[in-house]
C-alpha positions as CSV (number, residue, x, y, z in Angstrom):
1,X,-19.4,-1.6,20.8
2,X,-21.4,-3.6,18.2
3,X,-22.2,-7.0,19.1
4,X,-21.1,-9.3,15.7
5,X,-23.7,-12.0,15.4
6,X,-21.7,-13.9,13.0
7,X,-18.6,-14.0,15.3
8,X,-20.2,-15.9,17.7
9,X,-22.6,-18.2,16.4
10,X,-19.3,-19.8,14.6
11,X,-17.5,-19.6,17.9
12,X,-17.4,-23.2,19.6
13,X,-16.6,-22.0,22.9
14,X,-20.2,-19.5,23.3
15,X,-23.6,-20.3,23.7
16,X,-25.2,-17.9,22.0
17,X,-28.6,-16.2,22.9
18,X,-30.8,-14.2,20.9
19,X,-33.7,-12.4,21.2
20,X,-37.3,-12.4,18.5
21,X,-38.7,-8.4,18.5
22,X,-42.3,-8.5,17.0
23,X,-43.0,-4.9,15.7
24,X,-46.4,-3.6,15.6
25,X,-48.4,-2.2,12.6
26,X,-47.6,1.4,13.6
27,X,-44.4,3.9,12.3
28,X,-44.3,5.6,16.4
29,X,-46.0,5.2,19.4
30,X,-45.7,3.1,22.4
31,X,-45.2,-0.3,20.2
32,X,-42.0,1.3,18.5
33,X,-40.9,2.3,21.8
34,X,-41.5,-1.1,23.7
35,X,-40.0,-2.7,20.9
36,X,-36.6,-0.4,21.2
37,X,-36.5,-0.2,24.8
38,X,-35.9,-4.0,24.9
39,X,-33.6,-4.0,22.1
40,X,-31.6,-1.4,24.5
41,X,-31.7,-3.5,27.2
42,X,-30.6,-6.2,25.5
43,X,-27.9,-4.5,24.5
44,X,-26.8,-3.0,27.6
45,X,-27.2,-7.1,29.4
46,X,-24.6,-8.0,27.3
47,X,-25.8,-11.7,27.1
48,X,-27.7,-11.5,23.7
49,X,-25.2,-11.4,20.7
50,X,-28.5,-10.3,18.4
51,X,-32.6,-9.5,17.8
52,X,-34.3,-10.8,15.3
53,X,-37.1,-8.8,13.4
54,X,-40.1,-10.4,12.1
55,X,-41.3,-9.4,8.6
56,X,-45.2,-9.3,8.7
57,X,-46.1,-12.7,10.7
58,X,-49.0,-14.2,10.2
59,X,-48.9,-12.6,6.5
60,X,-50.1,-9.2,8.0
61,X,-48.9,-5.8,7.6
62,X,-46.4,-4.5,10.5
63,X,-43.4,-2.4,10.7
64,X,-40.8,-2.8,8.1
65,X,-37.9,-5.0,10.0
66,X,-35.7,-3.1,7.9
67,X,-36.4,0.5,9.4
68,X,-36.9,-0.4,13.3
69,X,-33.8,-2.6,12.4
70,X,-31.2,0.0,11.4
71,X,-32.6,2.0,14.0
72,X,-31.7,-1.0,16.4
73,X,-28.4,-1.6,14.3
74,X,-27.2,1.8,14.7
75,X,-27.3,1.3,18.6
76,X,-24.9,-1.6,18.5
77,X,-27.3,-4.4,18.7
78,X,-26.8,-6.6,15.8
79,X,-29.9,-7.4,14.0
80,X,-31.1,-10.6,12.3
81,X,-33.9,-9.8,9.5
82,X,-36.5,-11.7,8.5
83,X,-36.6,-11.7,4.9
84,X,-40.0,-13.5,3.6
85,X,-41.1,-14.7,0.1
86,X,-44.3,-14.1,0.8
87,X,-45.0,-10.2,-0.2
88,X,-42.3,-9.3,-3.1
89,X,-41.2,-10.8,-6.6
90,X,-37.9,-11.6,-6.9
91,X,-37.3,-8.5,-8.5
92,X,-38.1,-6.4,-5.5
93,X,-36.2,-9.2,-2.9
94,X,-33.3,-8.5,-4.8
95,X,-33.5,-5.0,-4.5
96,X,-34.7,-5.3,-0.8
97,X,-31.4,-7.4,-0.1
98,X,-29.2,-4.8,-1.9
99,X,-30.7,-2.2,0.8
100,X,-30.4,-4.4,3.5
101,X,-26.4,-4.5,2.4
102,X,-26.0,-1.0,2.1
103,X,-27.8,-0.4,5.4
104,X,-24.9,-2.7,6.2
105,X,-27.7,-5.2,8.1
106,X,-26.6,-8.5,6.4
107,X,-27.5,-11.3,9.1
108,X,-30.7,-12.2,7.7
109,X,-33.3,-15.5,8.3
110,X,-34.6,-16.8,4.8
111,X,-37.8,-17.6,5.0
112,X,-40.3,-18.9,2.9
113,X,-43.1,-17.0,4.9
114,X,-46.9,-18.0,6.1
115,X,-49.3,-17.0,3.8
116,X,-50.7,-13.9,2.7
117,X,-53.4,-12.1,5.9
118,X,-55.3,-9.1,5.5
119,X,-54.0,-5.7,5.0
120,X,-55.5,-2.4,3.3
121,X,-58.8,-3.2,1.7
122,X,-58.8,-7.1,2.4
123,X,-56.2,-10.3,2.1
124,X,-53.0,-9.3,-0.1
125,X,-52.0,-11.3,-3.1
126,X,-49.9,-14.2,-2.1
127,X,-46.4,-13.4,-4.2
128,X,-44.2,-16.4,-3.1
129,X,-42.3,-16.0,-6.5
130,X,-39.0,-17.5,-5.1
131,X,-39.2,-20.4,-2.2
132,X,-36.7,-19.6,0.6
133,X,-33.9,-22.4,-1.1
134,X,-34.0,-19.8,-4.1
135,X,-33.9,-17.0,-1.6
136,X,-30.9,-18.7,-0.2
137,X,-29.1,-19.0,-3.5
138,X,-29.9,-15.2,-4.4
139,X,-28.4,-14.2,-1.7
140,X,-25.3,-16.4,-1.8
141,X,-24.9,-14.5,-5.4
142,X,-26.0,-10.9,-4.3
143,X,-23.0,-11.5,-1.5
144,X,-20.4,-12.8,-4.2
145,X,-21.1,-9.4,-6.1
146,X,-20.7,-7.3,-2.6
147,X,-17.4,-9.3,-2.2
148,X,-16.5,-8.7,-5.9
149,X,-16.5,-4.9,-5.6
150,X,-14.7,-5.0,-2.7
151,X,-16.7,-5.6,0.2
152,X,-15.6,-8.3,2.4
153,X,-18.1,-8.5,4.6
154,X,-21.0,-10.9,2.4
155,X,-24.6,-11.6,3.6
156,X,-24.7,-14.2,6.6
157,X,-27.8,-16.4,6.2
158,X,-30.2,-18.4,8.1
159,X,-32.8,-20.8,7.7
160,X,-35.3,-22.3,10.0
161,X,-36.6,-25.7,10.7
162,X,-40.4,-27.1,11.9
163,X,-38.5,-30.8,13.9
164,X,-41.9,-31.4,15.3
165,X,-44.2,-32.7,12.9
166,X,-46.0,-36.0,13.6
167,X,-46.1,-37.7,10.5
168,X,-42.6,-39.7,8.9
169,X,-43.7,-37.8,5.4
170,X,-43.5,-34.3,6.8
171,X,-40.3,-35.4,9.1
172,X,-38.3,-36.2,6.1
173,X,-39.8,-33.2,3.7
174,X,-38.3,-31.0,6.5
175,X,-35.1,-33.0,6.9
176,X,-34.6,-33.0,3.1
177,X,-35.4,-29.1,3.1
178,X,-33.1,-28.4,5.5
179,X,-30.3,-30.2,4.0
180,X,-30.9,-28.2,0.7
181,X,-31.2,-24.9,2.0
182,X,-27.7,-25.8,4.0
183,X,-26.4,-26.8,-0.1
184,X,-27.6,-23.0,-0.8
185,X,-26.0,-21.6,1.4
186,X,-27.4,-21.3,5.1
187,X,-24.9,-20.9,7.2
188,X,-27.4,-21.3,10.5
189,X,-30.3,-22.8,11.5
190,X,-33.0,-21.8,14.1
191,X,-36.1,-23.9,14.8
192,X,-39.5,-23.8,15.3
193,X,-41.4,-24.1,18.5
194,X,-42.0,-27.0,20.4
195,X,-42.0,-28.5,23.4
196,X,-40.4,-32.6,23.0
197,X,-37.0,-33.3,23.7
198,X,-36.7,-35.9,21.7
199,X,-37.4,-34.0,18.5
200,X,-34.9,-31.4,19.9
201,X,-32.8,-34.4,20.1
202,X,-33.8,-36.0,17.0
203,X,-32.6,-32.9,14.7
204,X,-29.3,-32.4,16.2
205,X,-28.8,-36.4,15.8
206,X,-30.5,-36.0,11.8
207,X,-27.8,-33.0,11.2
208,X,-25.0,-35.2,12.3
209,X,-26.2,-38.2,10.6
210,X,-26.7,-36.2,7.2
211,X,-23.2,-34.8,7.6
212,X,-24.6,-31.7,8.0
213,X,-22.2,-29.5,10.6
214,X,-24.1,-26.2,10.9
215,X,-24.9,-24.2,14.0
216,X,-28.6,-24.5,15.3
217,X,-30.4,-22.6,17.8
218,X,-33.2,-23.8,19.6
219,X,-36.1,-21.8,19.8
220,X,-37.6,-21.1,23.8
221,X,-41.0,-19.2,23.8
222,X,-42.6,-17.5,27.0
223,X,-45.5,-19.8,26.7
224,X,-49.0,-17.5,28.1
225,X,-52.1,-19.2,28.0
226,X,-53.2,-17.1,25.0
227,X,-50.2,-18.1,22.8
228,X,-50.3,-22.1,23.9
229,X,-53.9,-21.4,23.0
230,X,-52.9,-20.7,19.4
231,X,-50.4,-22.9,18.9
232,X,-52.4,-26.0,20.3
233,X,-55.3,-24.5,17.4
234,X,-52.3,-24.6,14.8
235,X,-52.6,-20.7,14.0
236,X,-49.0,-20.3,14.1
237,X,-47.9,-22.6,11.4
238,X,-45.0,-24.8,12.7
239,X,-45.6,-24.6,16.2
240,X,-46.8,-27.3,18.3
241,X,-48.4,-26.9,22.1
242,X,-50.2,-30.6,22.8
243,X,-53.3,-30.6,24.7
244,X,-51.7,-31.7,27.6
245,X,-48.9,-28.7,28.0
246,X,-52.0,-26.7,26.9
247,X,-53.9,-27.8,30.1
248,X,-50.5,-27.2,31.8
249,X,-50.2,-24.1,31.1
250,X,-53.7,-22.5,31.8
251,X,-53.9,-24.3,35.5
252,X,-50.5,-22.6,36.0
253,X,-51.7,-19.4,35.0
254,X,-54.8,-19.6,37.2
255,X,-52.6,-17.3,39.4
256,X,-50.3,-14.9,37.1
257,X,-47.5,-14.2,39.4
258,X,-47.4,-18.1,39.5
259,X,-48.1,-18.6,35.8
260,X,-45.4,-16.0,34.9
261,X,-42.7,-17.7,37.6
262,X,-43.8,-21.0,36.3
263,X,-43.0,-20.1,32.2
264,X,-39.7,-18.6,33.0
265,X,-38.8,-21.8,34.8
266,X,-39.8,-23.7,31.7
267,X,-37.9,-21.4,30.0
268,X,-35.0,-21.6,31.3
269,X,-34.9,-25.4,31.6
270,X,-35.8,-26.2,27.8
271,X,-32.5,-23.9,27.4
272,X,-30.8,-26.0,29.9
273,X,-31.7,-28.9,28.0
274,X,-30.8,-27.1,24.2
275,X,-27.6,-26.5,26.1
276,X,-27.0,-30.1,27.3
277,X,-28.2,-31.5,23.8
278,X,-25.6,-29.9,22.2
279,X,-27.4,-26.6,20.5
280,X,-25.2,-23.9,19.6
281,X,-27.3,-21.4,21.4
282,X,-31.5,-20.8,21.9
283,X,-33.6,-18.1,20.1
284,X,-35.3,-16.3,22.4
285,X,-39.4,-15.4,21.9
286,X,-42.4,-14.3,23.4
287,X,-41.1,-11.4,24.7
288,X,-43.7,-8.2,23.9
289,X,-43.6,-5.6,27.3
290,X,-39.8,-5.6,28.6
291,X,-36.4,-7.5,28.8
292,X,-36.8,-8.5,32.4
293,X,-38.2,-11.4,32.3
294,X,-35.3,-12.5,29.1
295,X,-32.9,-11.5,32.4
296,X,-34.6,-13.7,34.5
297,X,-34.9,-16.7,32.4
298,X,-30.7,-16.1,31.4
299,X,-29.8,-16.3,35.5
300,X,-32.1,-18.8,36.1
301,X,-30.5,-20.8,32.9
302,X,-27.1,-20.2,34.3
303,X,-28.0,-21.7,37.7
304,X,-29.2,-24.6,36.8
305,X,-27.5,-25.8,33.2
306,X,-26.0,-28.5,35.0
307,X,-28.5,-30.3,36.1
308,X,-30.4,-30.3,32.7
309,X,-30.8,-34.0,32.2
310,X,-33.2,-34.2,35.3
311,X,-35.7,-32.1,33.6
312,X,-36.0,-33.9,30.7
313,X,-39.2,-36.0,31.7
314,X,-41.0,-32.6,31.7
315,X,-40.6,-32.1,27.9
316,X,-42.2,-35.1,26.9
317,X,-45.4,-33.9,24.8
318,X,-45.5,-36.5,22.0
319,X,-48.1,-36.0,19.3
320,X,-50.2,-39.3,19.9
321,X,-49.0,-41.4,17.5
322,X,-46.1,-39.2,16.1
323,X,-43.2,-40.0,14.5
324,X,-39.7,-40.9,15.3
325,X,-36.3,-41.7,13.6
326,X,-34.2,-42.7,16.2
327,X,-35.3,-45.3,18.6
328,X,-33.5,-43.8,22.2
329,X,-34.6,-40.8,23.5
330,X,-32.6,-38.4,25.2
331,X,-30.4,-38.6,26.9
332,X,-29.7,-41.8,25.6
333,X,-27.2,-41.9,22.6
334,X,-28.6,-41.8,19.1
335,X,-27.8,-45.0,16.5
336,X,-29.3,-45.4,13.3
337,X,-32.5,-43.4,11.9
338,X,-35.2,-45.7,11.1
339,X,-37.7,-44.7,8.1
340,X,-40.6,-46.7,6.9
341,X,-41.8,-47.6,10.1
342,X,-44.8,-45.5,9.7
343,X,-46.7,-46.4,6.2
344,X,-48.7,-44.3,4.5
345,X,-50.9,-46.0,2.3
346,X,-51.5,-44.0,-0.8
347,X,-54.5,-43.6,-2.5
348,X,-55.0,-45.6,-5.7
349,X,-55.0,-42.5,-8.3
350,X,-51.8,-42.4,-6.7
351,X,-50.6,-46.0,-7.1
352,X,-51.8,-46.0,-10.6
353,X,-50.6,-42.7,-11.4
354,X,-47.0,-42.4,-9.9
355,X,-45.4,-45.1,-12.0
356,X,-47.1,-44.2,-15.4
357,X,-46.0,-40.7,-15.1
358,X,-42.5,-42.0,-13.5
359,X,-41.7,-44.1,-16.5
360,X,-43.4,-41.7,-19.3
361,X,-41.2,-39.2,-18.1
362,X,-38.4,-41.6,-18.4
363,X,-39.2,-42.1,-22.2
364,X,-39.8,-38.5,-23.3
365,X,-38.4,-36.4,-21.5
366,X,-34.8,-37.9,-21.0
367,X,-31.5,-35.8,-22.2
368,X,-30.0,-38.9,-22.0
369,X,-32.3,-40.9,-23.9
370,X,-31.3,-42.5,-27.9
371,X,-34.2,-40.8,-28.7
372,X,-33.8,-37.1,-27.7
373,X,-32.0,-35.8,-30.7
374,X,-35.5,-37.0,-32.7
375,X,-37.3,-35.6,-30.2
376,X,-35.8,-32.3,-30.2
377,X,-35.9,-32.2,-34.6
378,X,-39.4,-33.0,-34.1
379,X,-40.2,-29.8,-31.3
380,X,-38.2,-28.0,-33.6
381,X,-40.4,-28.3,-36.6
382,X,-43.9,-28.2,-34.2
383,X,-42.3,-25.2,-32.8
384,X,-41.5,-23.0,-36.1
385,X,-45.5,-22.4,-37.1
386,X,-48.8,-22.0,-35.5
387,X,-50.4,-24.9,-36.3
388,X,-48.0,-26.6,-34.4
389,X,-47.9,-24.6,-31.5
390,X,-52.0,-25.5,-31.7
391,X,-50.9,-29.2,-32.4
392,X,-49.1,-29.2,-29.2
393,X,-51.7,-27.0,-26.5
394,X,-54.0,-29.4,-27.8
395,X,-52.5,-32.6,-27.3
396,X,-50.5,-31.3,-24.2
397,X,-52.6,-29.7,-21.9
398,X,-56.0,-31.1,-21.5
399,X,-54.0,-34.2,-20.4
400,X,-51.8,-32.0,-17.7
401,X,-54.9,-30.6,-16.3
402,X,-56.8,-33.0,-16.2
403,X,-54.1,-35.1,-14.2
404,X,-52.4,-32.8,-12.4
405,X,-54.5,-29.4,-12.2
406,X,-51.8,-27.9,-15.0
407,X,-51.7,-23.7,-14.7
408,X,-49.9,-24.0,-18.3
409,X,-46.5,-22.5,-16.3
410,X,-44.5,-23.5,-19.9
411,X,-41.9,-24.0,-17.0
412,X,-42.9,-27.9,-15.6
413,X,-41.5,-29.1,-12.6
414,X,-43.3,-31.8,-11.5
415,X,-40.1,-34.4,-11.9
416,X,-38.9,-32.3,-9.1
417,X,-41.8,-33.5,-6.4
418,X,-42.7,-36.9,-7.3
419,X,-44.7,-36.3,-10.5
420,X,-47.1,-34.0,-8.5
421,X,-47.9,-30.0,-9.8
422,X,-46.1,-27.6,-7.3
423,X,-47.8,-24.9,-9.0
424,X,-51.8,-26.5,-8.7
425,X,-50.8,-28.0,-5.3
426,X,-49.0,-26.0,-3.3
427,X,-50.5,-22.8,-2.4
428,X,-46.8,-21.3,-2.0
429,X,-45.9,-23.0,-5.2
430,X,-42.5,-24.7,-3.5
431,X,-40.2,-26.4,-5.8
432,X,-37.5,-27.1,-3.5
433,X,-39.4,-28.7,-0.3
434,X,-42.3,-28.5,1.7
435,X,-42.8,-25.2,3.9
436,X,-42.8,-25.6,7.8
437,X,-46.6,-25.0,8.2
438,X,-48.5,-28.3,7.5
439,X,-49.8,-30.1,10.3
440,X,-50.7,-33.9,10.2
441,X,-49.9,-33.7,6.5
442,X,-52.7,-31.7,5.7
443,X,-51.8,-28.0,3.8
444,X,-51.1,-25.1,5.7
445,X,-53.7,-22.7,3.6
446,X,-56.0,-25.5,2.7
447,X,-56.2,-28.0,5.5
448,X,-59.0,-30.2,3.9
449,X,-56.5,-31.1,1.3
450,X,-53.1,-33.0,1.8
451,X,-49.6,-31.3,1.9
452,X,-48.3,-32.0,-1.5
453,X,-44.7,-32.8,-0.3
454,X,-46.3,-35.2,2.5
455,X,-47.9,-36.6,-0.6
456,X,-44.7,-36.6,-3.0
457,X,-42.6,-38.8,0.2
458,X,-45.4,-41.4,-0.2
459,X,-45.0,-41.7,-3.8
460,X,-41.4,-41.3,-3.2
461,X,-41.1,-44.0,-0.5
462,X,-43.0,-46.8,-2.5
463,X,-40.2,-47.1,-4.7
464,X,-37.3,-46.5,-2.6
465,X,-36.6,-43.0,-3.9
466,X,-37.1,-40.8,-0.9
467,X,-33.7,-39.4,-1.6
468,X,-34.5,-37.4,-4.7
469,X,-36.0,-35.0,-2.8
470,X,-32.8,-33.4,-1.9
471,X,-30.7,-33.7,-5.2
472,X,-29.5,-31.2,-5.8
473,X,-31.9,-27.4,-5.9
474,X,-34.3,-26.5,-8.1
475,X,-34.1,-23.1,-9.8
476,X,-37.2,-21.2,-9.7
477,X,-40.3,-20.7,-12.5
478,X,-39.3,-19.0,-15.6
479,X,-42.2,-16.7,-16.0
480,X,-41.4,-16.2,-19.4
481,X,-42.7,-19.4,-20.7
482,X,-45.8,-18.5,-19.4
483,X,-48.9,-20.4,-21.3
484,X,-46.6,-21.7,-23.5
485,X,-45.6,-25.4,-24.1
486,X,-43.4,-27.1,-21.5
487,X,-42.7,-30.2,-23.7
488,X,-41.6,-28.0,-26.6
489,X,-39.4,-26.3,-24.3
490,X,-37.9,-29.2,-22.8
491,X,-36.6,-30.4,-26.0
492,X,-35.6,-27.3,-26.9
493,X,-33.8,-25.8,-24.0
494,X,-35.8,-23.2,-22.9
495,X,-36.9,-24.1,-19.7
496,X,-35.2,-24.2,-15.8
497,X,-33.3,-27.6,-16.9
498,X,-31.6,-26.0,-19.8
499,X,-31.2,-22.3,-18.3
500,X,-30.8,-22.4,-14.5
501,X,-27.3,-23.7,-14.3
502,X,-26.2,-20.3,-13.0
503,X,-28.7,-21.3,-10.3
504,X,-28.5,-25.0,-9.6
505,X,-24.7,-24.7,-9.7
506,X,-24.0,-22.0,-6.6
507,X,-26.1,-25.3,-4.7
508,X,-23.0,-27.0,-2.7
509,X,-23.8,-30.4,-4.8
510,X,-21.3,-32.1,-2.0
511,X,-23.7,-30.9,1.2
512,X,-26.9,-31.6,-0.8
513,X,-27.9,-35.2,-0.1
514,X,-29.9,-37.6,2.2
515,X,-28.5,-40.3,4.3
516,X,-31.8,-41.9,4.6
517,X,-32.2,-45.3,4.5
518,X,-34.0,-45.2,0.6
519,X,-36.1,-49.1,1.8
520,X,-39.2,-49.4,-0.8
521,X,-41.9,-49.0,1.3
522,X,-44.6,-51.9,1.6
């Protein structure tokens, strides 16, 4: 009998339990069957309610999670897919997620993805055409034509979360990420890996604060010396192992039978402690040989779940110097969030910068403003010959690029991350929110240079707008203004502000905000 996901993540009454499958790069062979034979054992325990399926970690090539999936699917295990932005345009995600429904598969994690590793011939060519908000709403529409032609049964989607960042900027881009994929759609959240109670804590208290009321699953990991390892070096983008749990971790495994005993005990009490916290359920990973040791960690859970508040002095691996909203720590009862606390000077181009742009934008590019209707006469006429066209590439762009690294998109959105290019600055080109990968508000890809979303929350902060980066969600590039004028289109309605209603409207406006205290920063 199939196991329905869906069911019970949105019962109260279950503590749900699922399990991450990693496939390998071959079709058969021993890594299919490893990866199956736990997926049957999972099954036949009875205590997972569904697998998840990576697509391509790390940005290199592996099994589809879509074929080892339906072969897992068609078992009675119910599958969560991993569906990336990393690899296809949004043309091929949409014809991806219209497979995935007719495969009948339609629990799937939106991610935005890590960034493009090597596959056949050298690194791939980082797509990213969508960010996983847009991914969210795509599906959220897909599923409202499934239900129109009769179909009851619409896509159930996921998103994840990175709580354990150190800095308040990358804190708050997550939280204000999170609360606009929720607006898309999301319907569940799992997070990323860590090992701090309090920021454990802090996300469940953040989701209640925000008015946000949506399952979460914690993610465990069996934590080997070699994956602590890569976590500690920040190779798995999200992830944080301190140097102290690192340390931990390696005298453990000085002797395996020890070091193995001692990560299923850890195991089991971080899901003790999800439990006690008030997680819907924990997400399950590490697992690459067999499903024993998932068995083991599950009784040893079981046994112990009501002592869970004794072990929470063994999950304290702050990030020296990290970040906090909420005063108490666990299991102490969460007030207010505080923001601000932790200032981030910004550096003068920015200060000079931020409110020029901030109040030219104001003047010229304002729907609202007396002076649109001249504005749009006067695109109108620039617009209708060559000369003007020139006029306008002329005057606009050697201005763009040389403040903000413009690509010439035709399609601007810098209004939408505090006057800062998504497209020059972000590698992954993220219009709706920072991705979970930075680390000490440095970029993911490029870790000499700063996160642009840790940079847009400074800018943000220092005049008491941090909320605008969750208004609302912002519809993706229009590829067809490509190279072409994005004033000229403003005024003249061609671009995402004009033309993305469809998009921007299936974005639950009433779920969509930020209860963040909005102080101006010193």
């Amino acid at each position: 009998m199939l196991r329905v996901f869906q069911n019970d993540i949105l019962d109260p009454e279950q503590f749900v339990v699922t399990l991450e499958l990693v496939p390998g790069r071959e079709s058969t062979g021993r890594a299919v069957d490893t990866v199956m034979g736990i997926a049957r054992d999972a099954f036949n325990d009875g205590r997972i309610s569904a697998v998840s399926i990576t697509d391509n970690p790390g940005g290199n090539p592996s099994l589809s999670p879509d074929a080892i999936g339906y072969r897992i699917f068609s078992i009675g295990m119910d599958v969560i897919v991993h569906f990336t932005c990393r690899d296809m345009n949004r043309v091929g995600m949409e014809s991806r997620a219209l497979q995935l429904a007719m495969m009948g598969m339609k629990n799937i994690l939106a991610l935005t993805g890590d960034y493009a590793g090597k596959g056949f011939g050298g690194q791939g060519a980082p797509v990213f055409d969508l960010d996983s908000v847009n991914l969210q709403i795509m599906l959220m529409m897909i599923g409202q034509r499934i239900n129109a032609a009769g179909d009851p049964d619409a896509f159930f989607t996921g998103c994840a979360v990175s709580p354990f960042k150190k800095t308040e900027g990358e804190c708050v881009a997550q939280y204000a990420k999170m609360s606009r994929k929720i607006a898309a759609g999301a319907q569940f959240v799992i997070t990323q890996l860590g090992y701090d109670a309090r920021k454990f804590m802090e996300l469940i208290q953040i989701q209640r604060h925000m008015d946000l009321a949506v399952p979460t699953l914690g993610s465990v990991y069996v934590l080997t010396p070699r994956a602590a390892e890569l976590m500690n070096q920040g190779r798995v983008p999200g992830a944080v192992v301190t140097d102290t749990l690192l340390a931990t971790v390696k005298r453990e495994w000085q002797d395996k039978k020890a070091g193995r005993e001692a990560t299923i005990e850890r195991s089991a009490r971080l899901g003790a402690i999800l439990r006690g916290l008030g997680y819907r359920g924990i997400h399950i990973g590490g697992i690459h040989r067999n499903f024993s040791m998932v068995a083991k960690i599950l009784d040893r859970m079981e046994a112990i779940k009501d002592d869970w508040i004794q072990f929470l002095p063994q999950f304290n691996y702050p990030q020296p110097g990290g970040f906090y909203a909420f005063r108490e720590a666990p299991p102490a009862a969460a007030t207010t969030p505080v923001f601000g606390s932790q200032h981030q000077p910004m550096p003068l181009v920015d200060r000079v910068l931020y409110p020029l742009m901030r109040h030219s934008h104001n003047l010229f590019f304002n729907f609202d403003s007396p002076l649109a209707p001249a504005y749009k006469l006067a695109s109108r006429a620039l617009d209708n010959n060559i000369a003007g066209r020139l006029f306008m590439h002329l005057a606009e762009h050697p201005v763009k690029r040389t403040l903000l690294g413009c690509q010439r998109c035709g399609d601007c959105a810098i209004q939408h991350v505090g006057f800062l290019c998504p497209e020059s600055g972000c590698p992954k080109h993220t219009r709706n929110g920072a991705c979970g990968g930075s680390r000490n508000g440095m970029c993911e890809v490029n870790p000499d240079r700063r996160c642009v979303w840790f940079r847009a929350h400074a800018r943000l902060a220092s005049t008491g707008n941090v909320s605008e980066m969750c208004h609302g969600c912002v519809p993706p590039r229009m590829w067809e203004l490509n190279h072409t004028s994005s004033w000229l289109n403003f005024h003249l309605g061609r671009d995402h502000q004009s033309n993305g209603g469809e998009i921007s409207g299936c974005c639950r406006q009433t779920s969509c905000h930020l209860l963040l205290s909005d102080t101006k920063a010193s």
